[in-house]
C-alpha positions in Angstrom: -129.7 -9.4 -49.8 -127.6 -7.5 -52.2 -126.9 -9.7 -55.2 -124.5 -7.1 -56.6 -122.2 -8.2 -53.6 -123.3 -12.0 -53.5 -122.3 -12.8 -57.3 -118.7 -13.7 -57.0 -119.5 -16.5 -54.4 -122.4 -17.3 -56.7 -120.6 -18.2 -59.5 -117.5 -19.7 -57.5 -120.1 -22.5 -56.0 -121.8 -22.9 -59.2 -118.7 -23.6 -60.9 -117.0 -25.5 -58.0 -120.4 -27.8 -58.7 -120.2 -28.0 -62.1 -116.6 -29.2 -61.6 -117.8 -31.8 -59.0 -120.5 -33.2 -61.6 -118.7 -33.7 -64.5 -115.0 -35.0 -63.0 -114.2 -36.9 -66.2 -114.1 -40.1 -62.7 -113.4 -43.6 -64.9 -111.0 -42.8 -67.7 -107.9 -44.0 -67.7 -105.8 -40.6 -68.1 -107.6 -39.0 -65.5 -107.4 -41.5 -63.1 -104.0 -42.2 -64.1 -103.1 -38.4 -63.7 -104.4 -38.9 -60.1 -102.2 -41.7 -59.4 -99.3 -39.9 -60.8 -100.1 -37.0 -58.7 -99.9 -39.5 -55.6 -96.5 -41.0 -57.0 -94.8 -37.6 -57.3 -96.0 -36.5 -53.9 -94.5 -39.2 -52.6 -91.1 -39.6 -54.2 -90.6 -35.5 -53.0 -91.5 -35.9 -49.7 -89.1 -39.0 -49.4 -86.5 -37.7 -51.6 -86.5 -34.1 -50.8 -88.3 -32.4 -47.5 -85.7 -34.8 -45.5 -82.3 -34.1 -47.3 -83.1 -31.0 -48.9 -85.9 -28.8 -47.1 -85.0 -29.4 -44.0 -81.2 -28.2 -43.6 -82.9 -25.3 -46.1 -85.2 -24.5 -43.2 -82.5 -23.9 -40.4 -80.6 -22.5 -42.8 -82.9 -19.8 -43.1 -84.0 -19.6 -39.8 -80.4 -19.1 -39.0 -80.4 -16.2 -41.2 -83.4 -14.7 -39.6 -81.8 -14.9 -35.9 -77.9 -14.7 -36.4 -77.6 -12.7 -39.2 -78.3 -9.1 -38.3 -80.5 -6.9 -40.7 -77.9 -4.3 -41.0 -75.2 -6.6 -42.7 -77.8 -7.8 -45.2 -78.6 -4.0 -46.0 -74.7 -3.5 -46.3 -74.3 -6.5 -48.7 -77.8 -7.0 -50.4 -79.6 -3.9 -49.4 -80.6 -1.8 -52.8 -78.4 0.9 -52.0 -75.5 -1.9 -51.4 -72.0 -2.2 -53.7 -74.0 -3.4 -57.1 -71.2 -5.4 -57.9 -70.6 -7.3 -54.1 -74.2 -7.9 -54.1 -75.1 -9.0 -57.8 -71.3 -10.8 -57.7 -72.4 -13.1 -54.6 -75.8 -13.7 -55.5 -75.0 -14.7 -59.4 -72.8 -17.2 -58.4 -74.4 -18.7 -55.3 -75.7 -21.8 -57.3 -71.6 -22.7 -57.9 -72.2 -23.5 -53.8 -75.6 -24.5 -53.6 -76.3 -27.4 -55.7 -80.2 -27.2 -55.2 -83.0 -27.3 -57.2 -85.8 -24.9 -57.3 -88.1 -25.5 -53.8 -84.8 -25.6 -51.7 -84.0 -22.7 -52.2 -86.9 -20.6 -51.5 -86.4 -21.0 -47.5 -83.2 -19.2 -48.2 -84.6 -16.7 -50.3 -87.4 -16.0 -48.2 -84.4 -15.5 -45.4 -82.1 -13.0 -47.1 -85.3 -11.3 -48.6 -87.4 -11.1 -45.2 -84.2 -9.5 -43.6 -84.0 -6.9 -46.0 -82.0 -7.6 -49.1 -83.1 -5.6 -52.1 -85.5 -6.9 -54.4 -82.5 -7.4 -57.1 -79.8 -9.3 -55.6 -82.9 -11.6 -54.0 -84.3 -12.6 -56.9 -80.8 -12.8 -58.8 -80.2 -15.6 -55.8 -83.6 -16.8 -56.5 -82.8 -17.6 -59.8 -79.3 -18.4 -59.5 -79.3 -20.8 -56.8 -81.0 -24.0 -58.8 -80.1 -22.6 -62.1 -75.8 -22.8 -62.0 -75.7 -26.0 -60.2 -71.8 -27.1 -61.4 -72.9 -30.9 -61.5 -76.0 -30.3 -63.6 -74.0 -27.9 -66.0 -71.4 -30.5 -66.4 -73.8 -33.4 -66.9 -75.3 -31.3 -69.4 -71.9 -30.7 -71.5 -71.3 -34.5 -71.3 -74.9 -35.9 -72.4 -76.1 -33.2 -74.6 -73.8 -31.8 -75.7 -70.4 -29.1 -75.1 -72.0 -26.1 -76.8 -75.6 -26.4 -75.2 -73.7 -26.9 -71.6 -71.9 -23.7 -72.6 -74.5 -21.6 -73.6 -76.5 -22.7 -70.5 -73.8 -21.7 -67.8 -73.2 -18.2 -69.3 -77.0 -17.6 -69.8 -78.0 -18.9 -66.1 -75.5 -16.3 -64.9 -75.9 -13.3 -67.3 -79.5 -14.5 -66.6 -79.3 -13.9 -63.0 -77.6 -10.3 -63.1 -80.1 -9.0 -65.9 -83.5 -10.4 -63.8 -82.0 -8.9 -61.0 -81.1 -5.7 -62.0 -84.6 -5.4 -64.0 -86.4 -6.6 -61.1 -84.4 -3.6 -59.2 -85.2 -1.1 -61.4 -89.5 -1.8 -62.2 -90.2 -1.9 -58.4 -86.7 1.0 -57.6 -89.7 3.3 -55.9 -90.4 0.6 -53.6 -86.8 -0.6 -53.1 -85.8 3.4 -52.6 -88.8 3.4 -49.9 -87.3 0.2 -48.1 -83.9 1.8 -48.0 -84.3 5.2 -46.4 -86.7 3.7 -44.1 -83.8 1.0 -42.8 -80.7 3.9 -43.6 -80.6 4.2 -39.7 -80.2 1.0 -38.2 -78.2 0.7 -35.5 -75.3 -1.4 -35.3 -76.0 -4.7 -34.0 -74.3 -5.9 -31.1 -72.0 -8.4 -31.7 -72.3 -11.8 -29.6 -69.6 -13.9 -31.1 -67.2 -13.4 -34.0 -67.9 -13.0 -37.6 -65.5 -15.9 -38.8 -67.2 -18.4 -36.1 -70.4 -17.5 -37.9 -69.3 -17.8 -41.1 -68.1 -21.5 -40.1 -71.0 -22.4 -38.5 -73.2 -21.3 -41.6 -70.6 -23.0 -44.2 -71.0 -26.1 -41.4 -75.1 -26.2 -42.6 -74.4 -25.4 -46.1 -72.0 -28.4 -46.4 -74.3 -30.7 -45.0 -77.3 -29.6 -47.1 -75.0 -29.7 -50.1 -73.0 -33.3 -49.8 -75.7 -35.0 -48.0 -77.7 -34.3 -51.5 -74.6 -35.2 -53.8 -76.1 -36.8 -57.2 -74.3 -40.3 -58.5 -72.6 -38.9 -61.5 -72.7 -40.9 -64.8 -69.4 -42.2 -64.8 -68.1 -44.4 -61.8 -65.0 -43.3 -61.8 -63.1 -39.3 -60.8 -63.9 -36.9 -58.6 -67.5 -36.2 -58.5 -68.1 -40.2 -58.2 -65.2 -40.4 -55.1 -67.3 -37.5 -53.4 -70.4 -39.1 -54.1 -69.2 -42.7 -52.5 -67.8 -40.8 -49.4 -70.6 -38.5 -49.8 -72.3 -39.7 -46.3 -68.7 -40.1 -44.3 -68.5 -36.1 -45.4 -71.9 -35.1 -44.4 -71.2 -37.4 -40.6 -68.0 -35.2 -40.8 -69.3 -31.7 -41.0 -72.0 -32.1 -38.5 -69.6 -33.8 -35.9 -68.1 -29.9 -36.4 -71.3 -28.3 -36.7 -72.3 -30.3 -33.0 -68.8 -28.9 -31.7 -69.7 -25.4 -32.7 -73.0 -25.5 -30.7 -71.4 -26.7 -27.9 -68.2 -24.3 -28.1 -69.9 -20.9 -29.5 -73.8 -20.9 -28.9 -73.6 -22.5 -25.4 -75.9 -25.4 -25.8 -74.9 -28.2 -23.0 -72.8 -30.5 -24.2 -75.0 -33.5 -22.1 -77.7 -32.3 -24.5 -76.0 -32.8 -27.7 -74.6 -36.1 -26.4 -77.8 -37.3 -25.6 -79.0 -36.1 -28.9 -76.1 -37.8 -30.8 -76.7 -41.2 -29.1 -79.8 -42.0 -31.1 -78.1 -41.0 -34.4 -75.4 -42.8 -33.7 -77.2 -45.9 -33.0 -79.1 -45.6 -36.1 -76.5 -45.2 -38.5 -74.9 -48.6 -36.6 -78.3 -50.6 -36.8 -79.0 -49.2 -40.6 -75.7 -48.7 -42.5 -77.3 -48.9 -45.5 -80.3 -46.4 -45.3 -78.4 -43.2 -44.0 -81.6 -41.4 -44.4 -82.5 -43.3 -40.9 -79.7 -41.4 -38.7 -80.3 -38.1 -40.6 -83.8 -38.4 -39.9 -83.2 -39.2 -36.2 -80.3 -36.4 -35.6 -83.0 -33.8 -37.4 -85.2 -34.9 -34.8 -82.8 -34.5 -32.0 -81.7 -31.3 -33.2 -84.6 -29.3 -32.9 -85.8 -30.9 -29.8 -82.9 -29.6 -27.5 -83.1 -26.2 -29.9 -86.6 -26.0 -29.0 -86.6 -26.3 -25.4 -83.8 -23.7 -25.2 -85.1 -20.6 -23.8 -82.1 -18.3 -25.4 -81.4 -17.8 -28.6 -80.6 -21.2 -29.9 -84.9 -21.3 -29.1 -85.5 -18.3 -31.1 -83.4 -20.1 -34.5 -86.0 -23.5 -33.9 -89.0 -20.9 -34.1 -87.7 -19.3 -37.0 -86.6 -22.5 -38.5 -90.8 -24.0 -37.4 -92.3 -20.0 -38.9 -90.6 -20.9 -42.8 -91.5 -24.6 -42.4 -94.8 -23.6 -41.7 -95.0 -20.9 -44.6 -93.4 -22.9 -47.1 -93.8 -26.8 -47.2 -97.7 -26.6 -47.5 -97.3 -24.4 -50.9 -94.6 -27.1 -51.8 -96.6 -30.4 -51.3 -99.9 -28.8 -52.7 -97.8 -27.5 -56.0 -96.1 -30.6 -56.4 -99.6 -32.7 -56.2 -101.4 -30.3 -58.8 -97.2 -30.4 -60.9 -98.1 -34.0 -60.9 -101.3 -34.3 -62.0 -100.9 -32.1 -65.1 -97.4 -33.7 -66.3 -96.3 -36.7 -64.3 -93.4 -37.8 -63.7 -90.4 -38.7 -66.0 -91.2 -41.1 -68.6 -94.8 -40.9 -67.1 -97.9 -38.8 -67.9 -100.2 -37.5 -66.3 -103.5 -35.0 -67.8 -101.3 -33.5 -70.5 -100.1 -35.9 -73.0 -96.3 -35.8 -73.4 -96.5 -36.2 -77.2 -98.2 -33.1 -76.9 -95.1 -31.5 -75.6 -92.9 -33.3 -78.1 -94.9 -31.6 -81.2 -94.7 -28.1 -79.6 -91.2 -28.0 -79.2 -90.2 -28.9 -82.5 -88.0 -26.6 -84.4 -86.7 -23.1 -83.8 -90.2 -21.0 -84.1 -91.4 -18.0 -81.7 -93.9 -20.5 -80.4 -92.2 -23.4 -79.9 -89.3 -21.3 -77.7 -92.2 -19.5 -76.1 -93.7 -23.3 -75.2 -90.6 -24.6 -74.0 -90.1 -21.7 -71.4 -93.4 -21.7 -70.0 -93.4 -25.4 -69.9 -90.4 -25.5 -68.3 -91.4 -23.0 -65.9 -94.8 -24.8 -64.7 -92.7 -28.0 -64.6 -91.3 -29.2 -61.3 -87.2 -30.5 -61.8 -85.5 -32.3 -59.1 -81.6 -31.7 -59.1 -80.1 -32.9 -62.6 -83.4 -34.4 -64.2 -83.7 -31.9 -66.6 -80.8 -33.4 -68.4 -82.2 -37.1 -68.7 -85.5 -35.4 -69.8 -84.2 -33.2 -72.4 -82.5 -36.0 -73.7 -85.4 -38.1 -74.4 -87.3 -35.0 -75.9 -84.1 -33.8 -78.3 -84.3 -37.6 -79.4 -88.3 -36.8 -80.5 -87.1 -34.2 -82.3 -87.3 -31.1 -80.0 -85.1 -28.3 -81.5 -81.5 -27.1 -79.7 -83.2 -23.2 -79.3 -86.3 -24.8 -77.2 -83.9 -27.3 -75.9 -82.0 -24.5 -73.9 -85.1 -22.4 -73.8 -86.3 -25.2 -70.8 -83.0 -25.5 -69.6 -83.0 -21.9 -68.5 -86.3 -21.5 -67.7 -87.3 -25.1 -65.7 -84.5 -25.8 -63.3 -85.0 -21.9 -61.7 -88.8 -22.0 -61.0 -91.8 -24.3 -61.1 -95.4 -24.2 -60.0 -94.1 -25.1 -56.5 -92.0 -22.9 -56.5 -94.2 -19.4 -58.0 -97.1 -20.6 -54.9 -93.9 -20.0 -52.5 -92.5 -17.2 -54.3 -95.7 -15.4 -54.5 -96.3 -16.1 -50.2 -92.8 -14.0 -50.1 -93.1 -11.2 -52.1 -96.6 -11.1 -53.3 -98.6 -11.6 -56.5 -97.7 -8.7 -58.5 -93.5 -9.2 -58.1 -94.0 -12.8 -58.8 -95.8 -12.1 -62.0 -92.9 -10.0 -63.2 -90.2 -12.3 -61.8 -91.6 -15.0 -64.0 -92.2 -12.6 -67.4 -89.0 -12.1 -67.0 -87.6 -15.8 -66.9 -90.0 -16.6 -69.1 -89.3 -14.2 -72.1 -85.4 -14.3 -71.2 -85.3 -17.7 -71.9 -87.8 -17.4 -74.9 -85.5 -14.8 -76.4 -82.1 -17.0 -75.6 -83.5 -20.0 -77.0 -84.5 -18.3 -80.2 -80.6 -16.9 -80.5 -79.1 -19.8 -79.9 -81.2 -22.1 -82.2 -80.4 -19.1 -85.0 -76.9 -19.1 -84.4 -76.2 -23.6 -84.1 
């Protein structure tokens, strides 16, 4: 045996033992942080992989069948219009009012068919980061000049990681383009506009049918949010009709399919999660038993589902264990946190950003969090440090990322969050 080759797997076991011997089993923050890791789990998979994943999924899987390769090379490719492509994918979180894990199955679309490394990872970052609702909460609860600063950072953000992203791998990206220069124009099944419905059809859904209650009970946001489910029933009554109209799918089949929802939303008015569940379910079985291409969109749809939620689940569980959940804790204590994120200091910026990097945010509780951590005295630099840096990644998210585009871009795309938002926050506290 050759012990030269046999020492890595050697010390792996022995510390994998080691681990095993002395779990700290019996104290109350570990076993705690265990529990917590359970709780988190949970609330994501009821909360989010329904609503939010899943629309993400065909979403994506949309983009892999129905959107040709060509037109993302024409609009995101790295030899595309810099100003088109960085334009759209700055200002795609405006749109989609996600948070950090729904939008990777899109990314991992638009990146898989070709878009340049830059405008990707400027949609990457943009998507959960200018989310309209969460900037306005944030004006309202902490603040007009903190909500300010954090929608012009999240989009200069987006256009500078971009671009920087573009130019360390432009080698690569030059590669990728002269290899794709010659694709052939794809033939064209159905018009562009009846697309572009369809795929505003799914957007809609994923985007109402995850509206947020708003803090006030009365305007606009609140009147969405109380119709929010009669909007979301609205769209995919349309996005049904499309199937039938433009991707020939029988229309006994979506009938039958729409039955059950139907049904379900009678029987339980008050848990609209049941009929969304049951129309999801419906959905892919008559997509899946297609043999055309409305078959080739569920195996897409089943390849990022597959890729993705795994990475998700597992980061949330490990997310969980090291800091809980909101106004929980889990292996890290949160006074911990509190006392790093004092002040204006290098470190306490720096702390903030990677903090909120590693740290998973659901859709507009950032806001509630860094309320309750500006009241311990956490300074207004760090304070907008984490609000750049948490909402657009977390340790879900950077196991996905990395599945995507590897280790070494991932490493570079969050060095570049990190000290973006390091340097920002150290501006900002400076200048208020």
């Amino acid at each position: 045996m050759e012990w030269k080759k046999e020492w890595k797997a050697l010390v792996a076991i022995v510390v994998v033992f080691l681990g095993c011997v002395f779990l700290p089993v019996g104290t109350t923050r570990f076993d705690k942080s265990i529990l917590e890791a359970l709780h988190l789990v949970k609330w994501y998979a009821k909360e989010h992989v329904l609503l939010c994943l899943i629309p993400a999924f065909f979403i994506a899987g949309a983009i892999a069948v129905f959107v040709s390769q060509a037109s993302v090379m024409k609009y995101l490719g790295a030899k595309a219009n810099k100003i088109l492509a960085y334009g759209v994918a700055s200002i795609s979180g405006t749109v989609l009012a996600v948070c950090s894990c729904t939008v990777l199955p899109l990314f991992a679309g638009i990146y898989k068919m070709g878009a340049g490394i830059g405008p990707a990872t400027a949609f990457l970052y943009s998507g959960p980061a200018i989310n309209v609702l969460a900037i306005i909460l944030t004006a309202r609860v902490l603040g007009l000049e903190l909500g300010i600063a954090r929608a012009v950072g999240a989009v200069v953000f987006s256009v500078f990681i971009g671009l920087s992203m573009h130019f360390i791998f432009r080698k690569e990206e030059l590669a990728k383009a002269n290899a794709q220069a010659n694709l052939p124009e794809p033939e064209v099944s159905r018009p562009l506009w009846q697309n572009a419905a369809w795929f505003a059809a799914m957007v809609a859904i994923l985007v109402f049918a995850n509206w947020g209650k708003p803090a006030e009970s009365v305007g606009l946001w609140y009147t969405i949010y109380s119709t929010k489910w009669i909007i979301t029933a609205g769209f995919s009554i349309g996005f049904a009709i499309m199937l039938v109209m433009w991707f020939d799918l029988n229309w006994w089949a979506i009938t039958l399919a729409s039955i059950p929802t139907i049904m379900a939303a009678v029987i339980f008015p008050h848990a609209p999660i049941i009929p969304f569940s049951v129309g999801v379910i419906g959905l892919s079985v008559i997509t899946s038993t297609d043999k055309g291409e409305m078959g080739e969109w569920f195996s897409s749809t089943w390849g990022f589902t597959k890729q993705i939620l795994p990475l998700l689940l597992f980061g949330v569980l490990i997310a969980g264990a090291l800091l809980g959940r909101p106004s929980q804790e889990g292996l890290i204590p949160s006074v911990w946190v509190s006392k790093a994120v004092g002040g204006n200091s290098l470190s306490a910026n720096l702390f903030a950003s990677v903090a909120g990097a590693f740290m998973y945010f659901a859709t507009l509780t950032e806001v509630p969090i860094l309320q309750g951590l500006i009241g311990s005295g956490m300074g207004k630099g760090p304070a907008l440090a984490l609000l750049l840096a948490g909402p657009a990644l977390s340790l879900p998210s950077m196991l996905v990322i990395r599945s995507v585009m590897g280790t070494k871009k991932t490493i570079v795309f969050i060095l570049l969050v990190v000290i973006m938002a390091t340097t920002t926050g150290m501006l900002y506290g400076f200048l208020f």
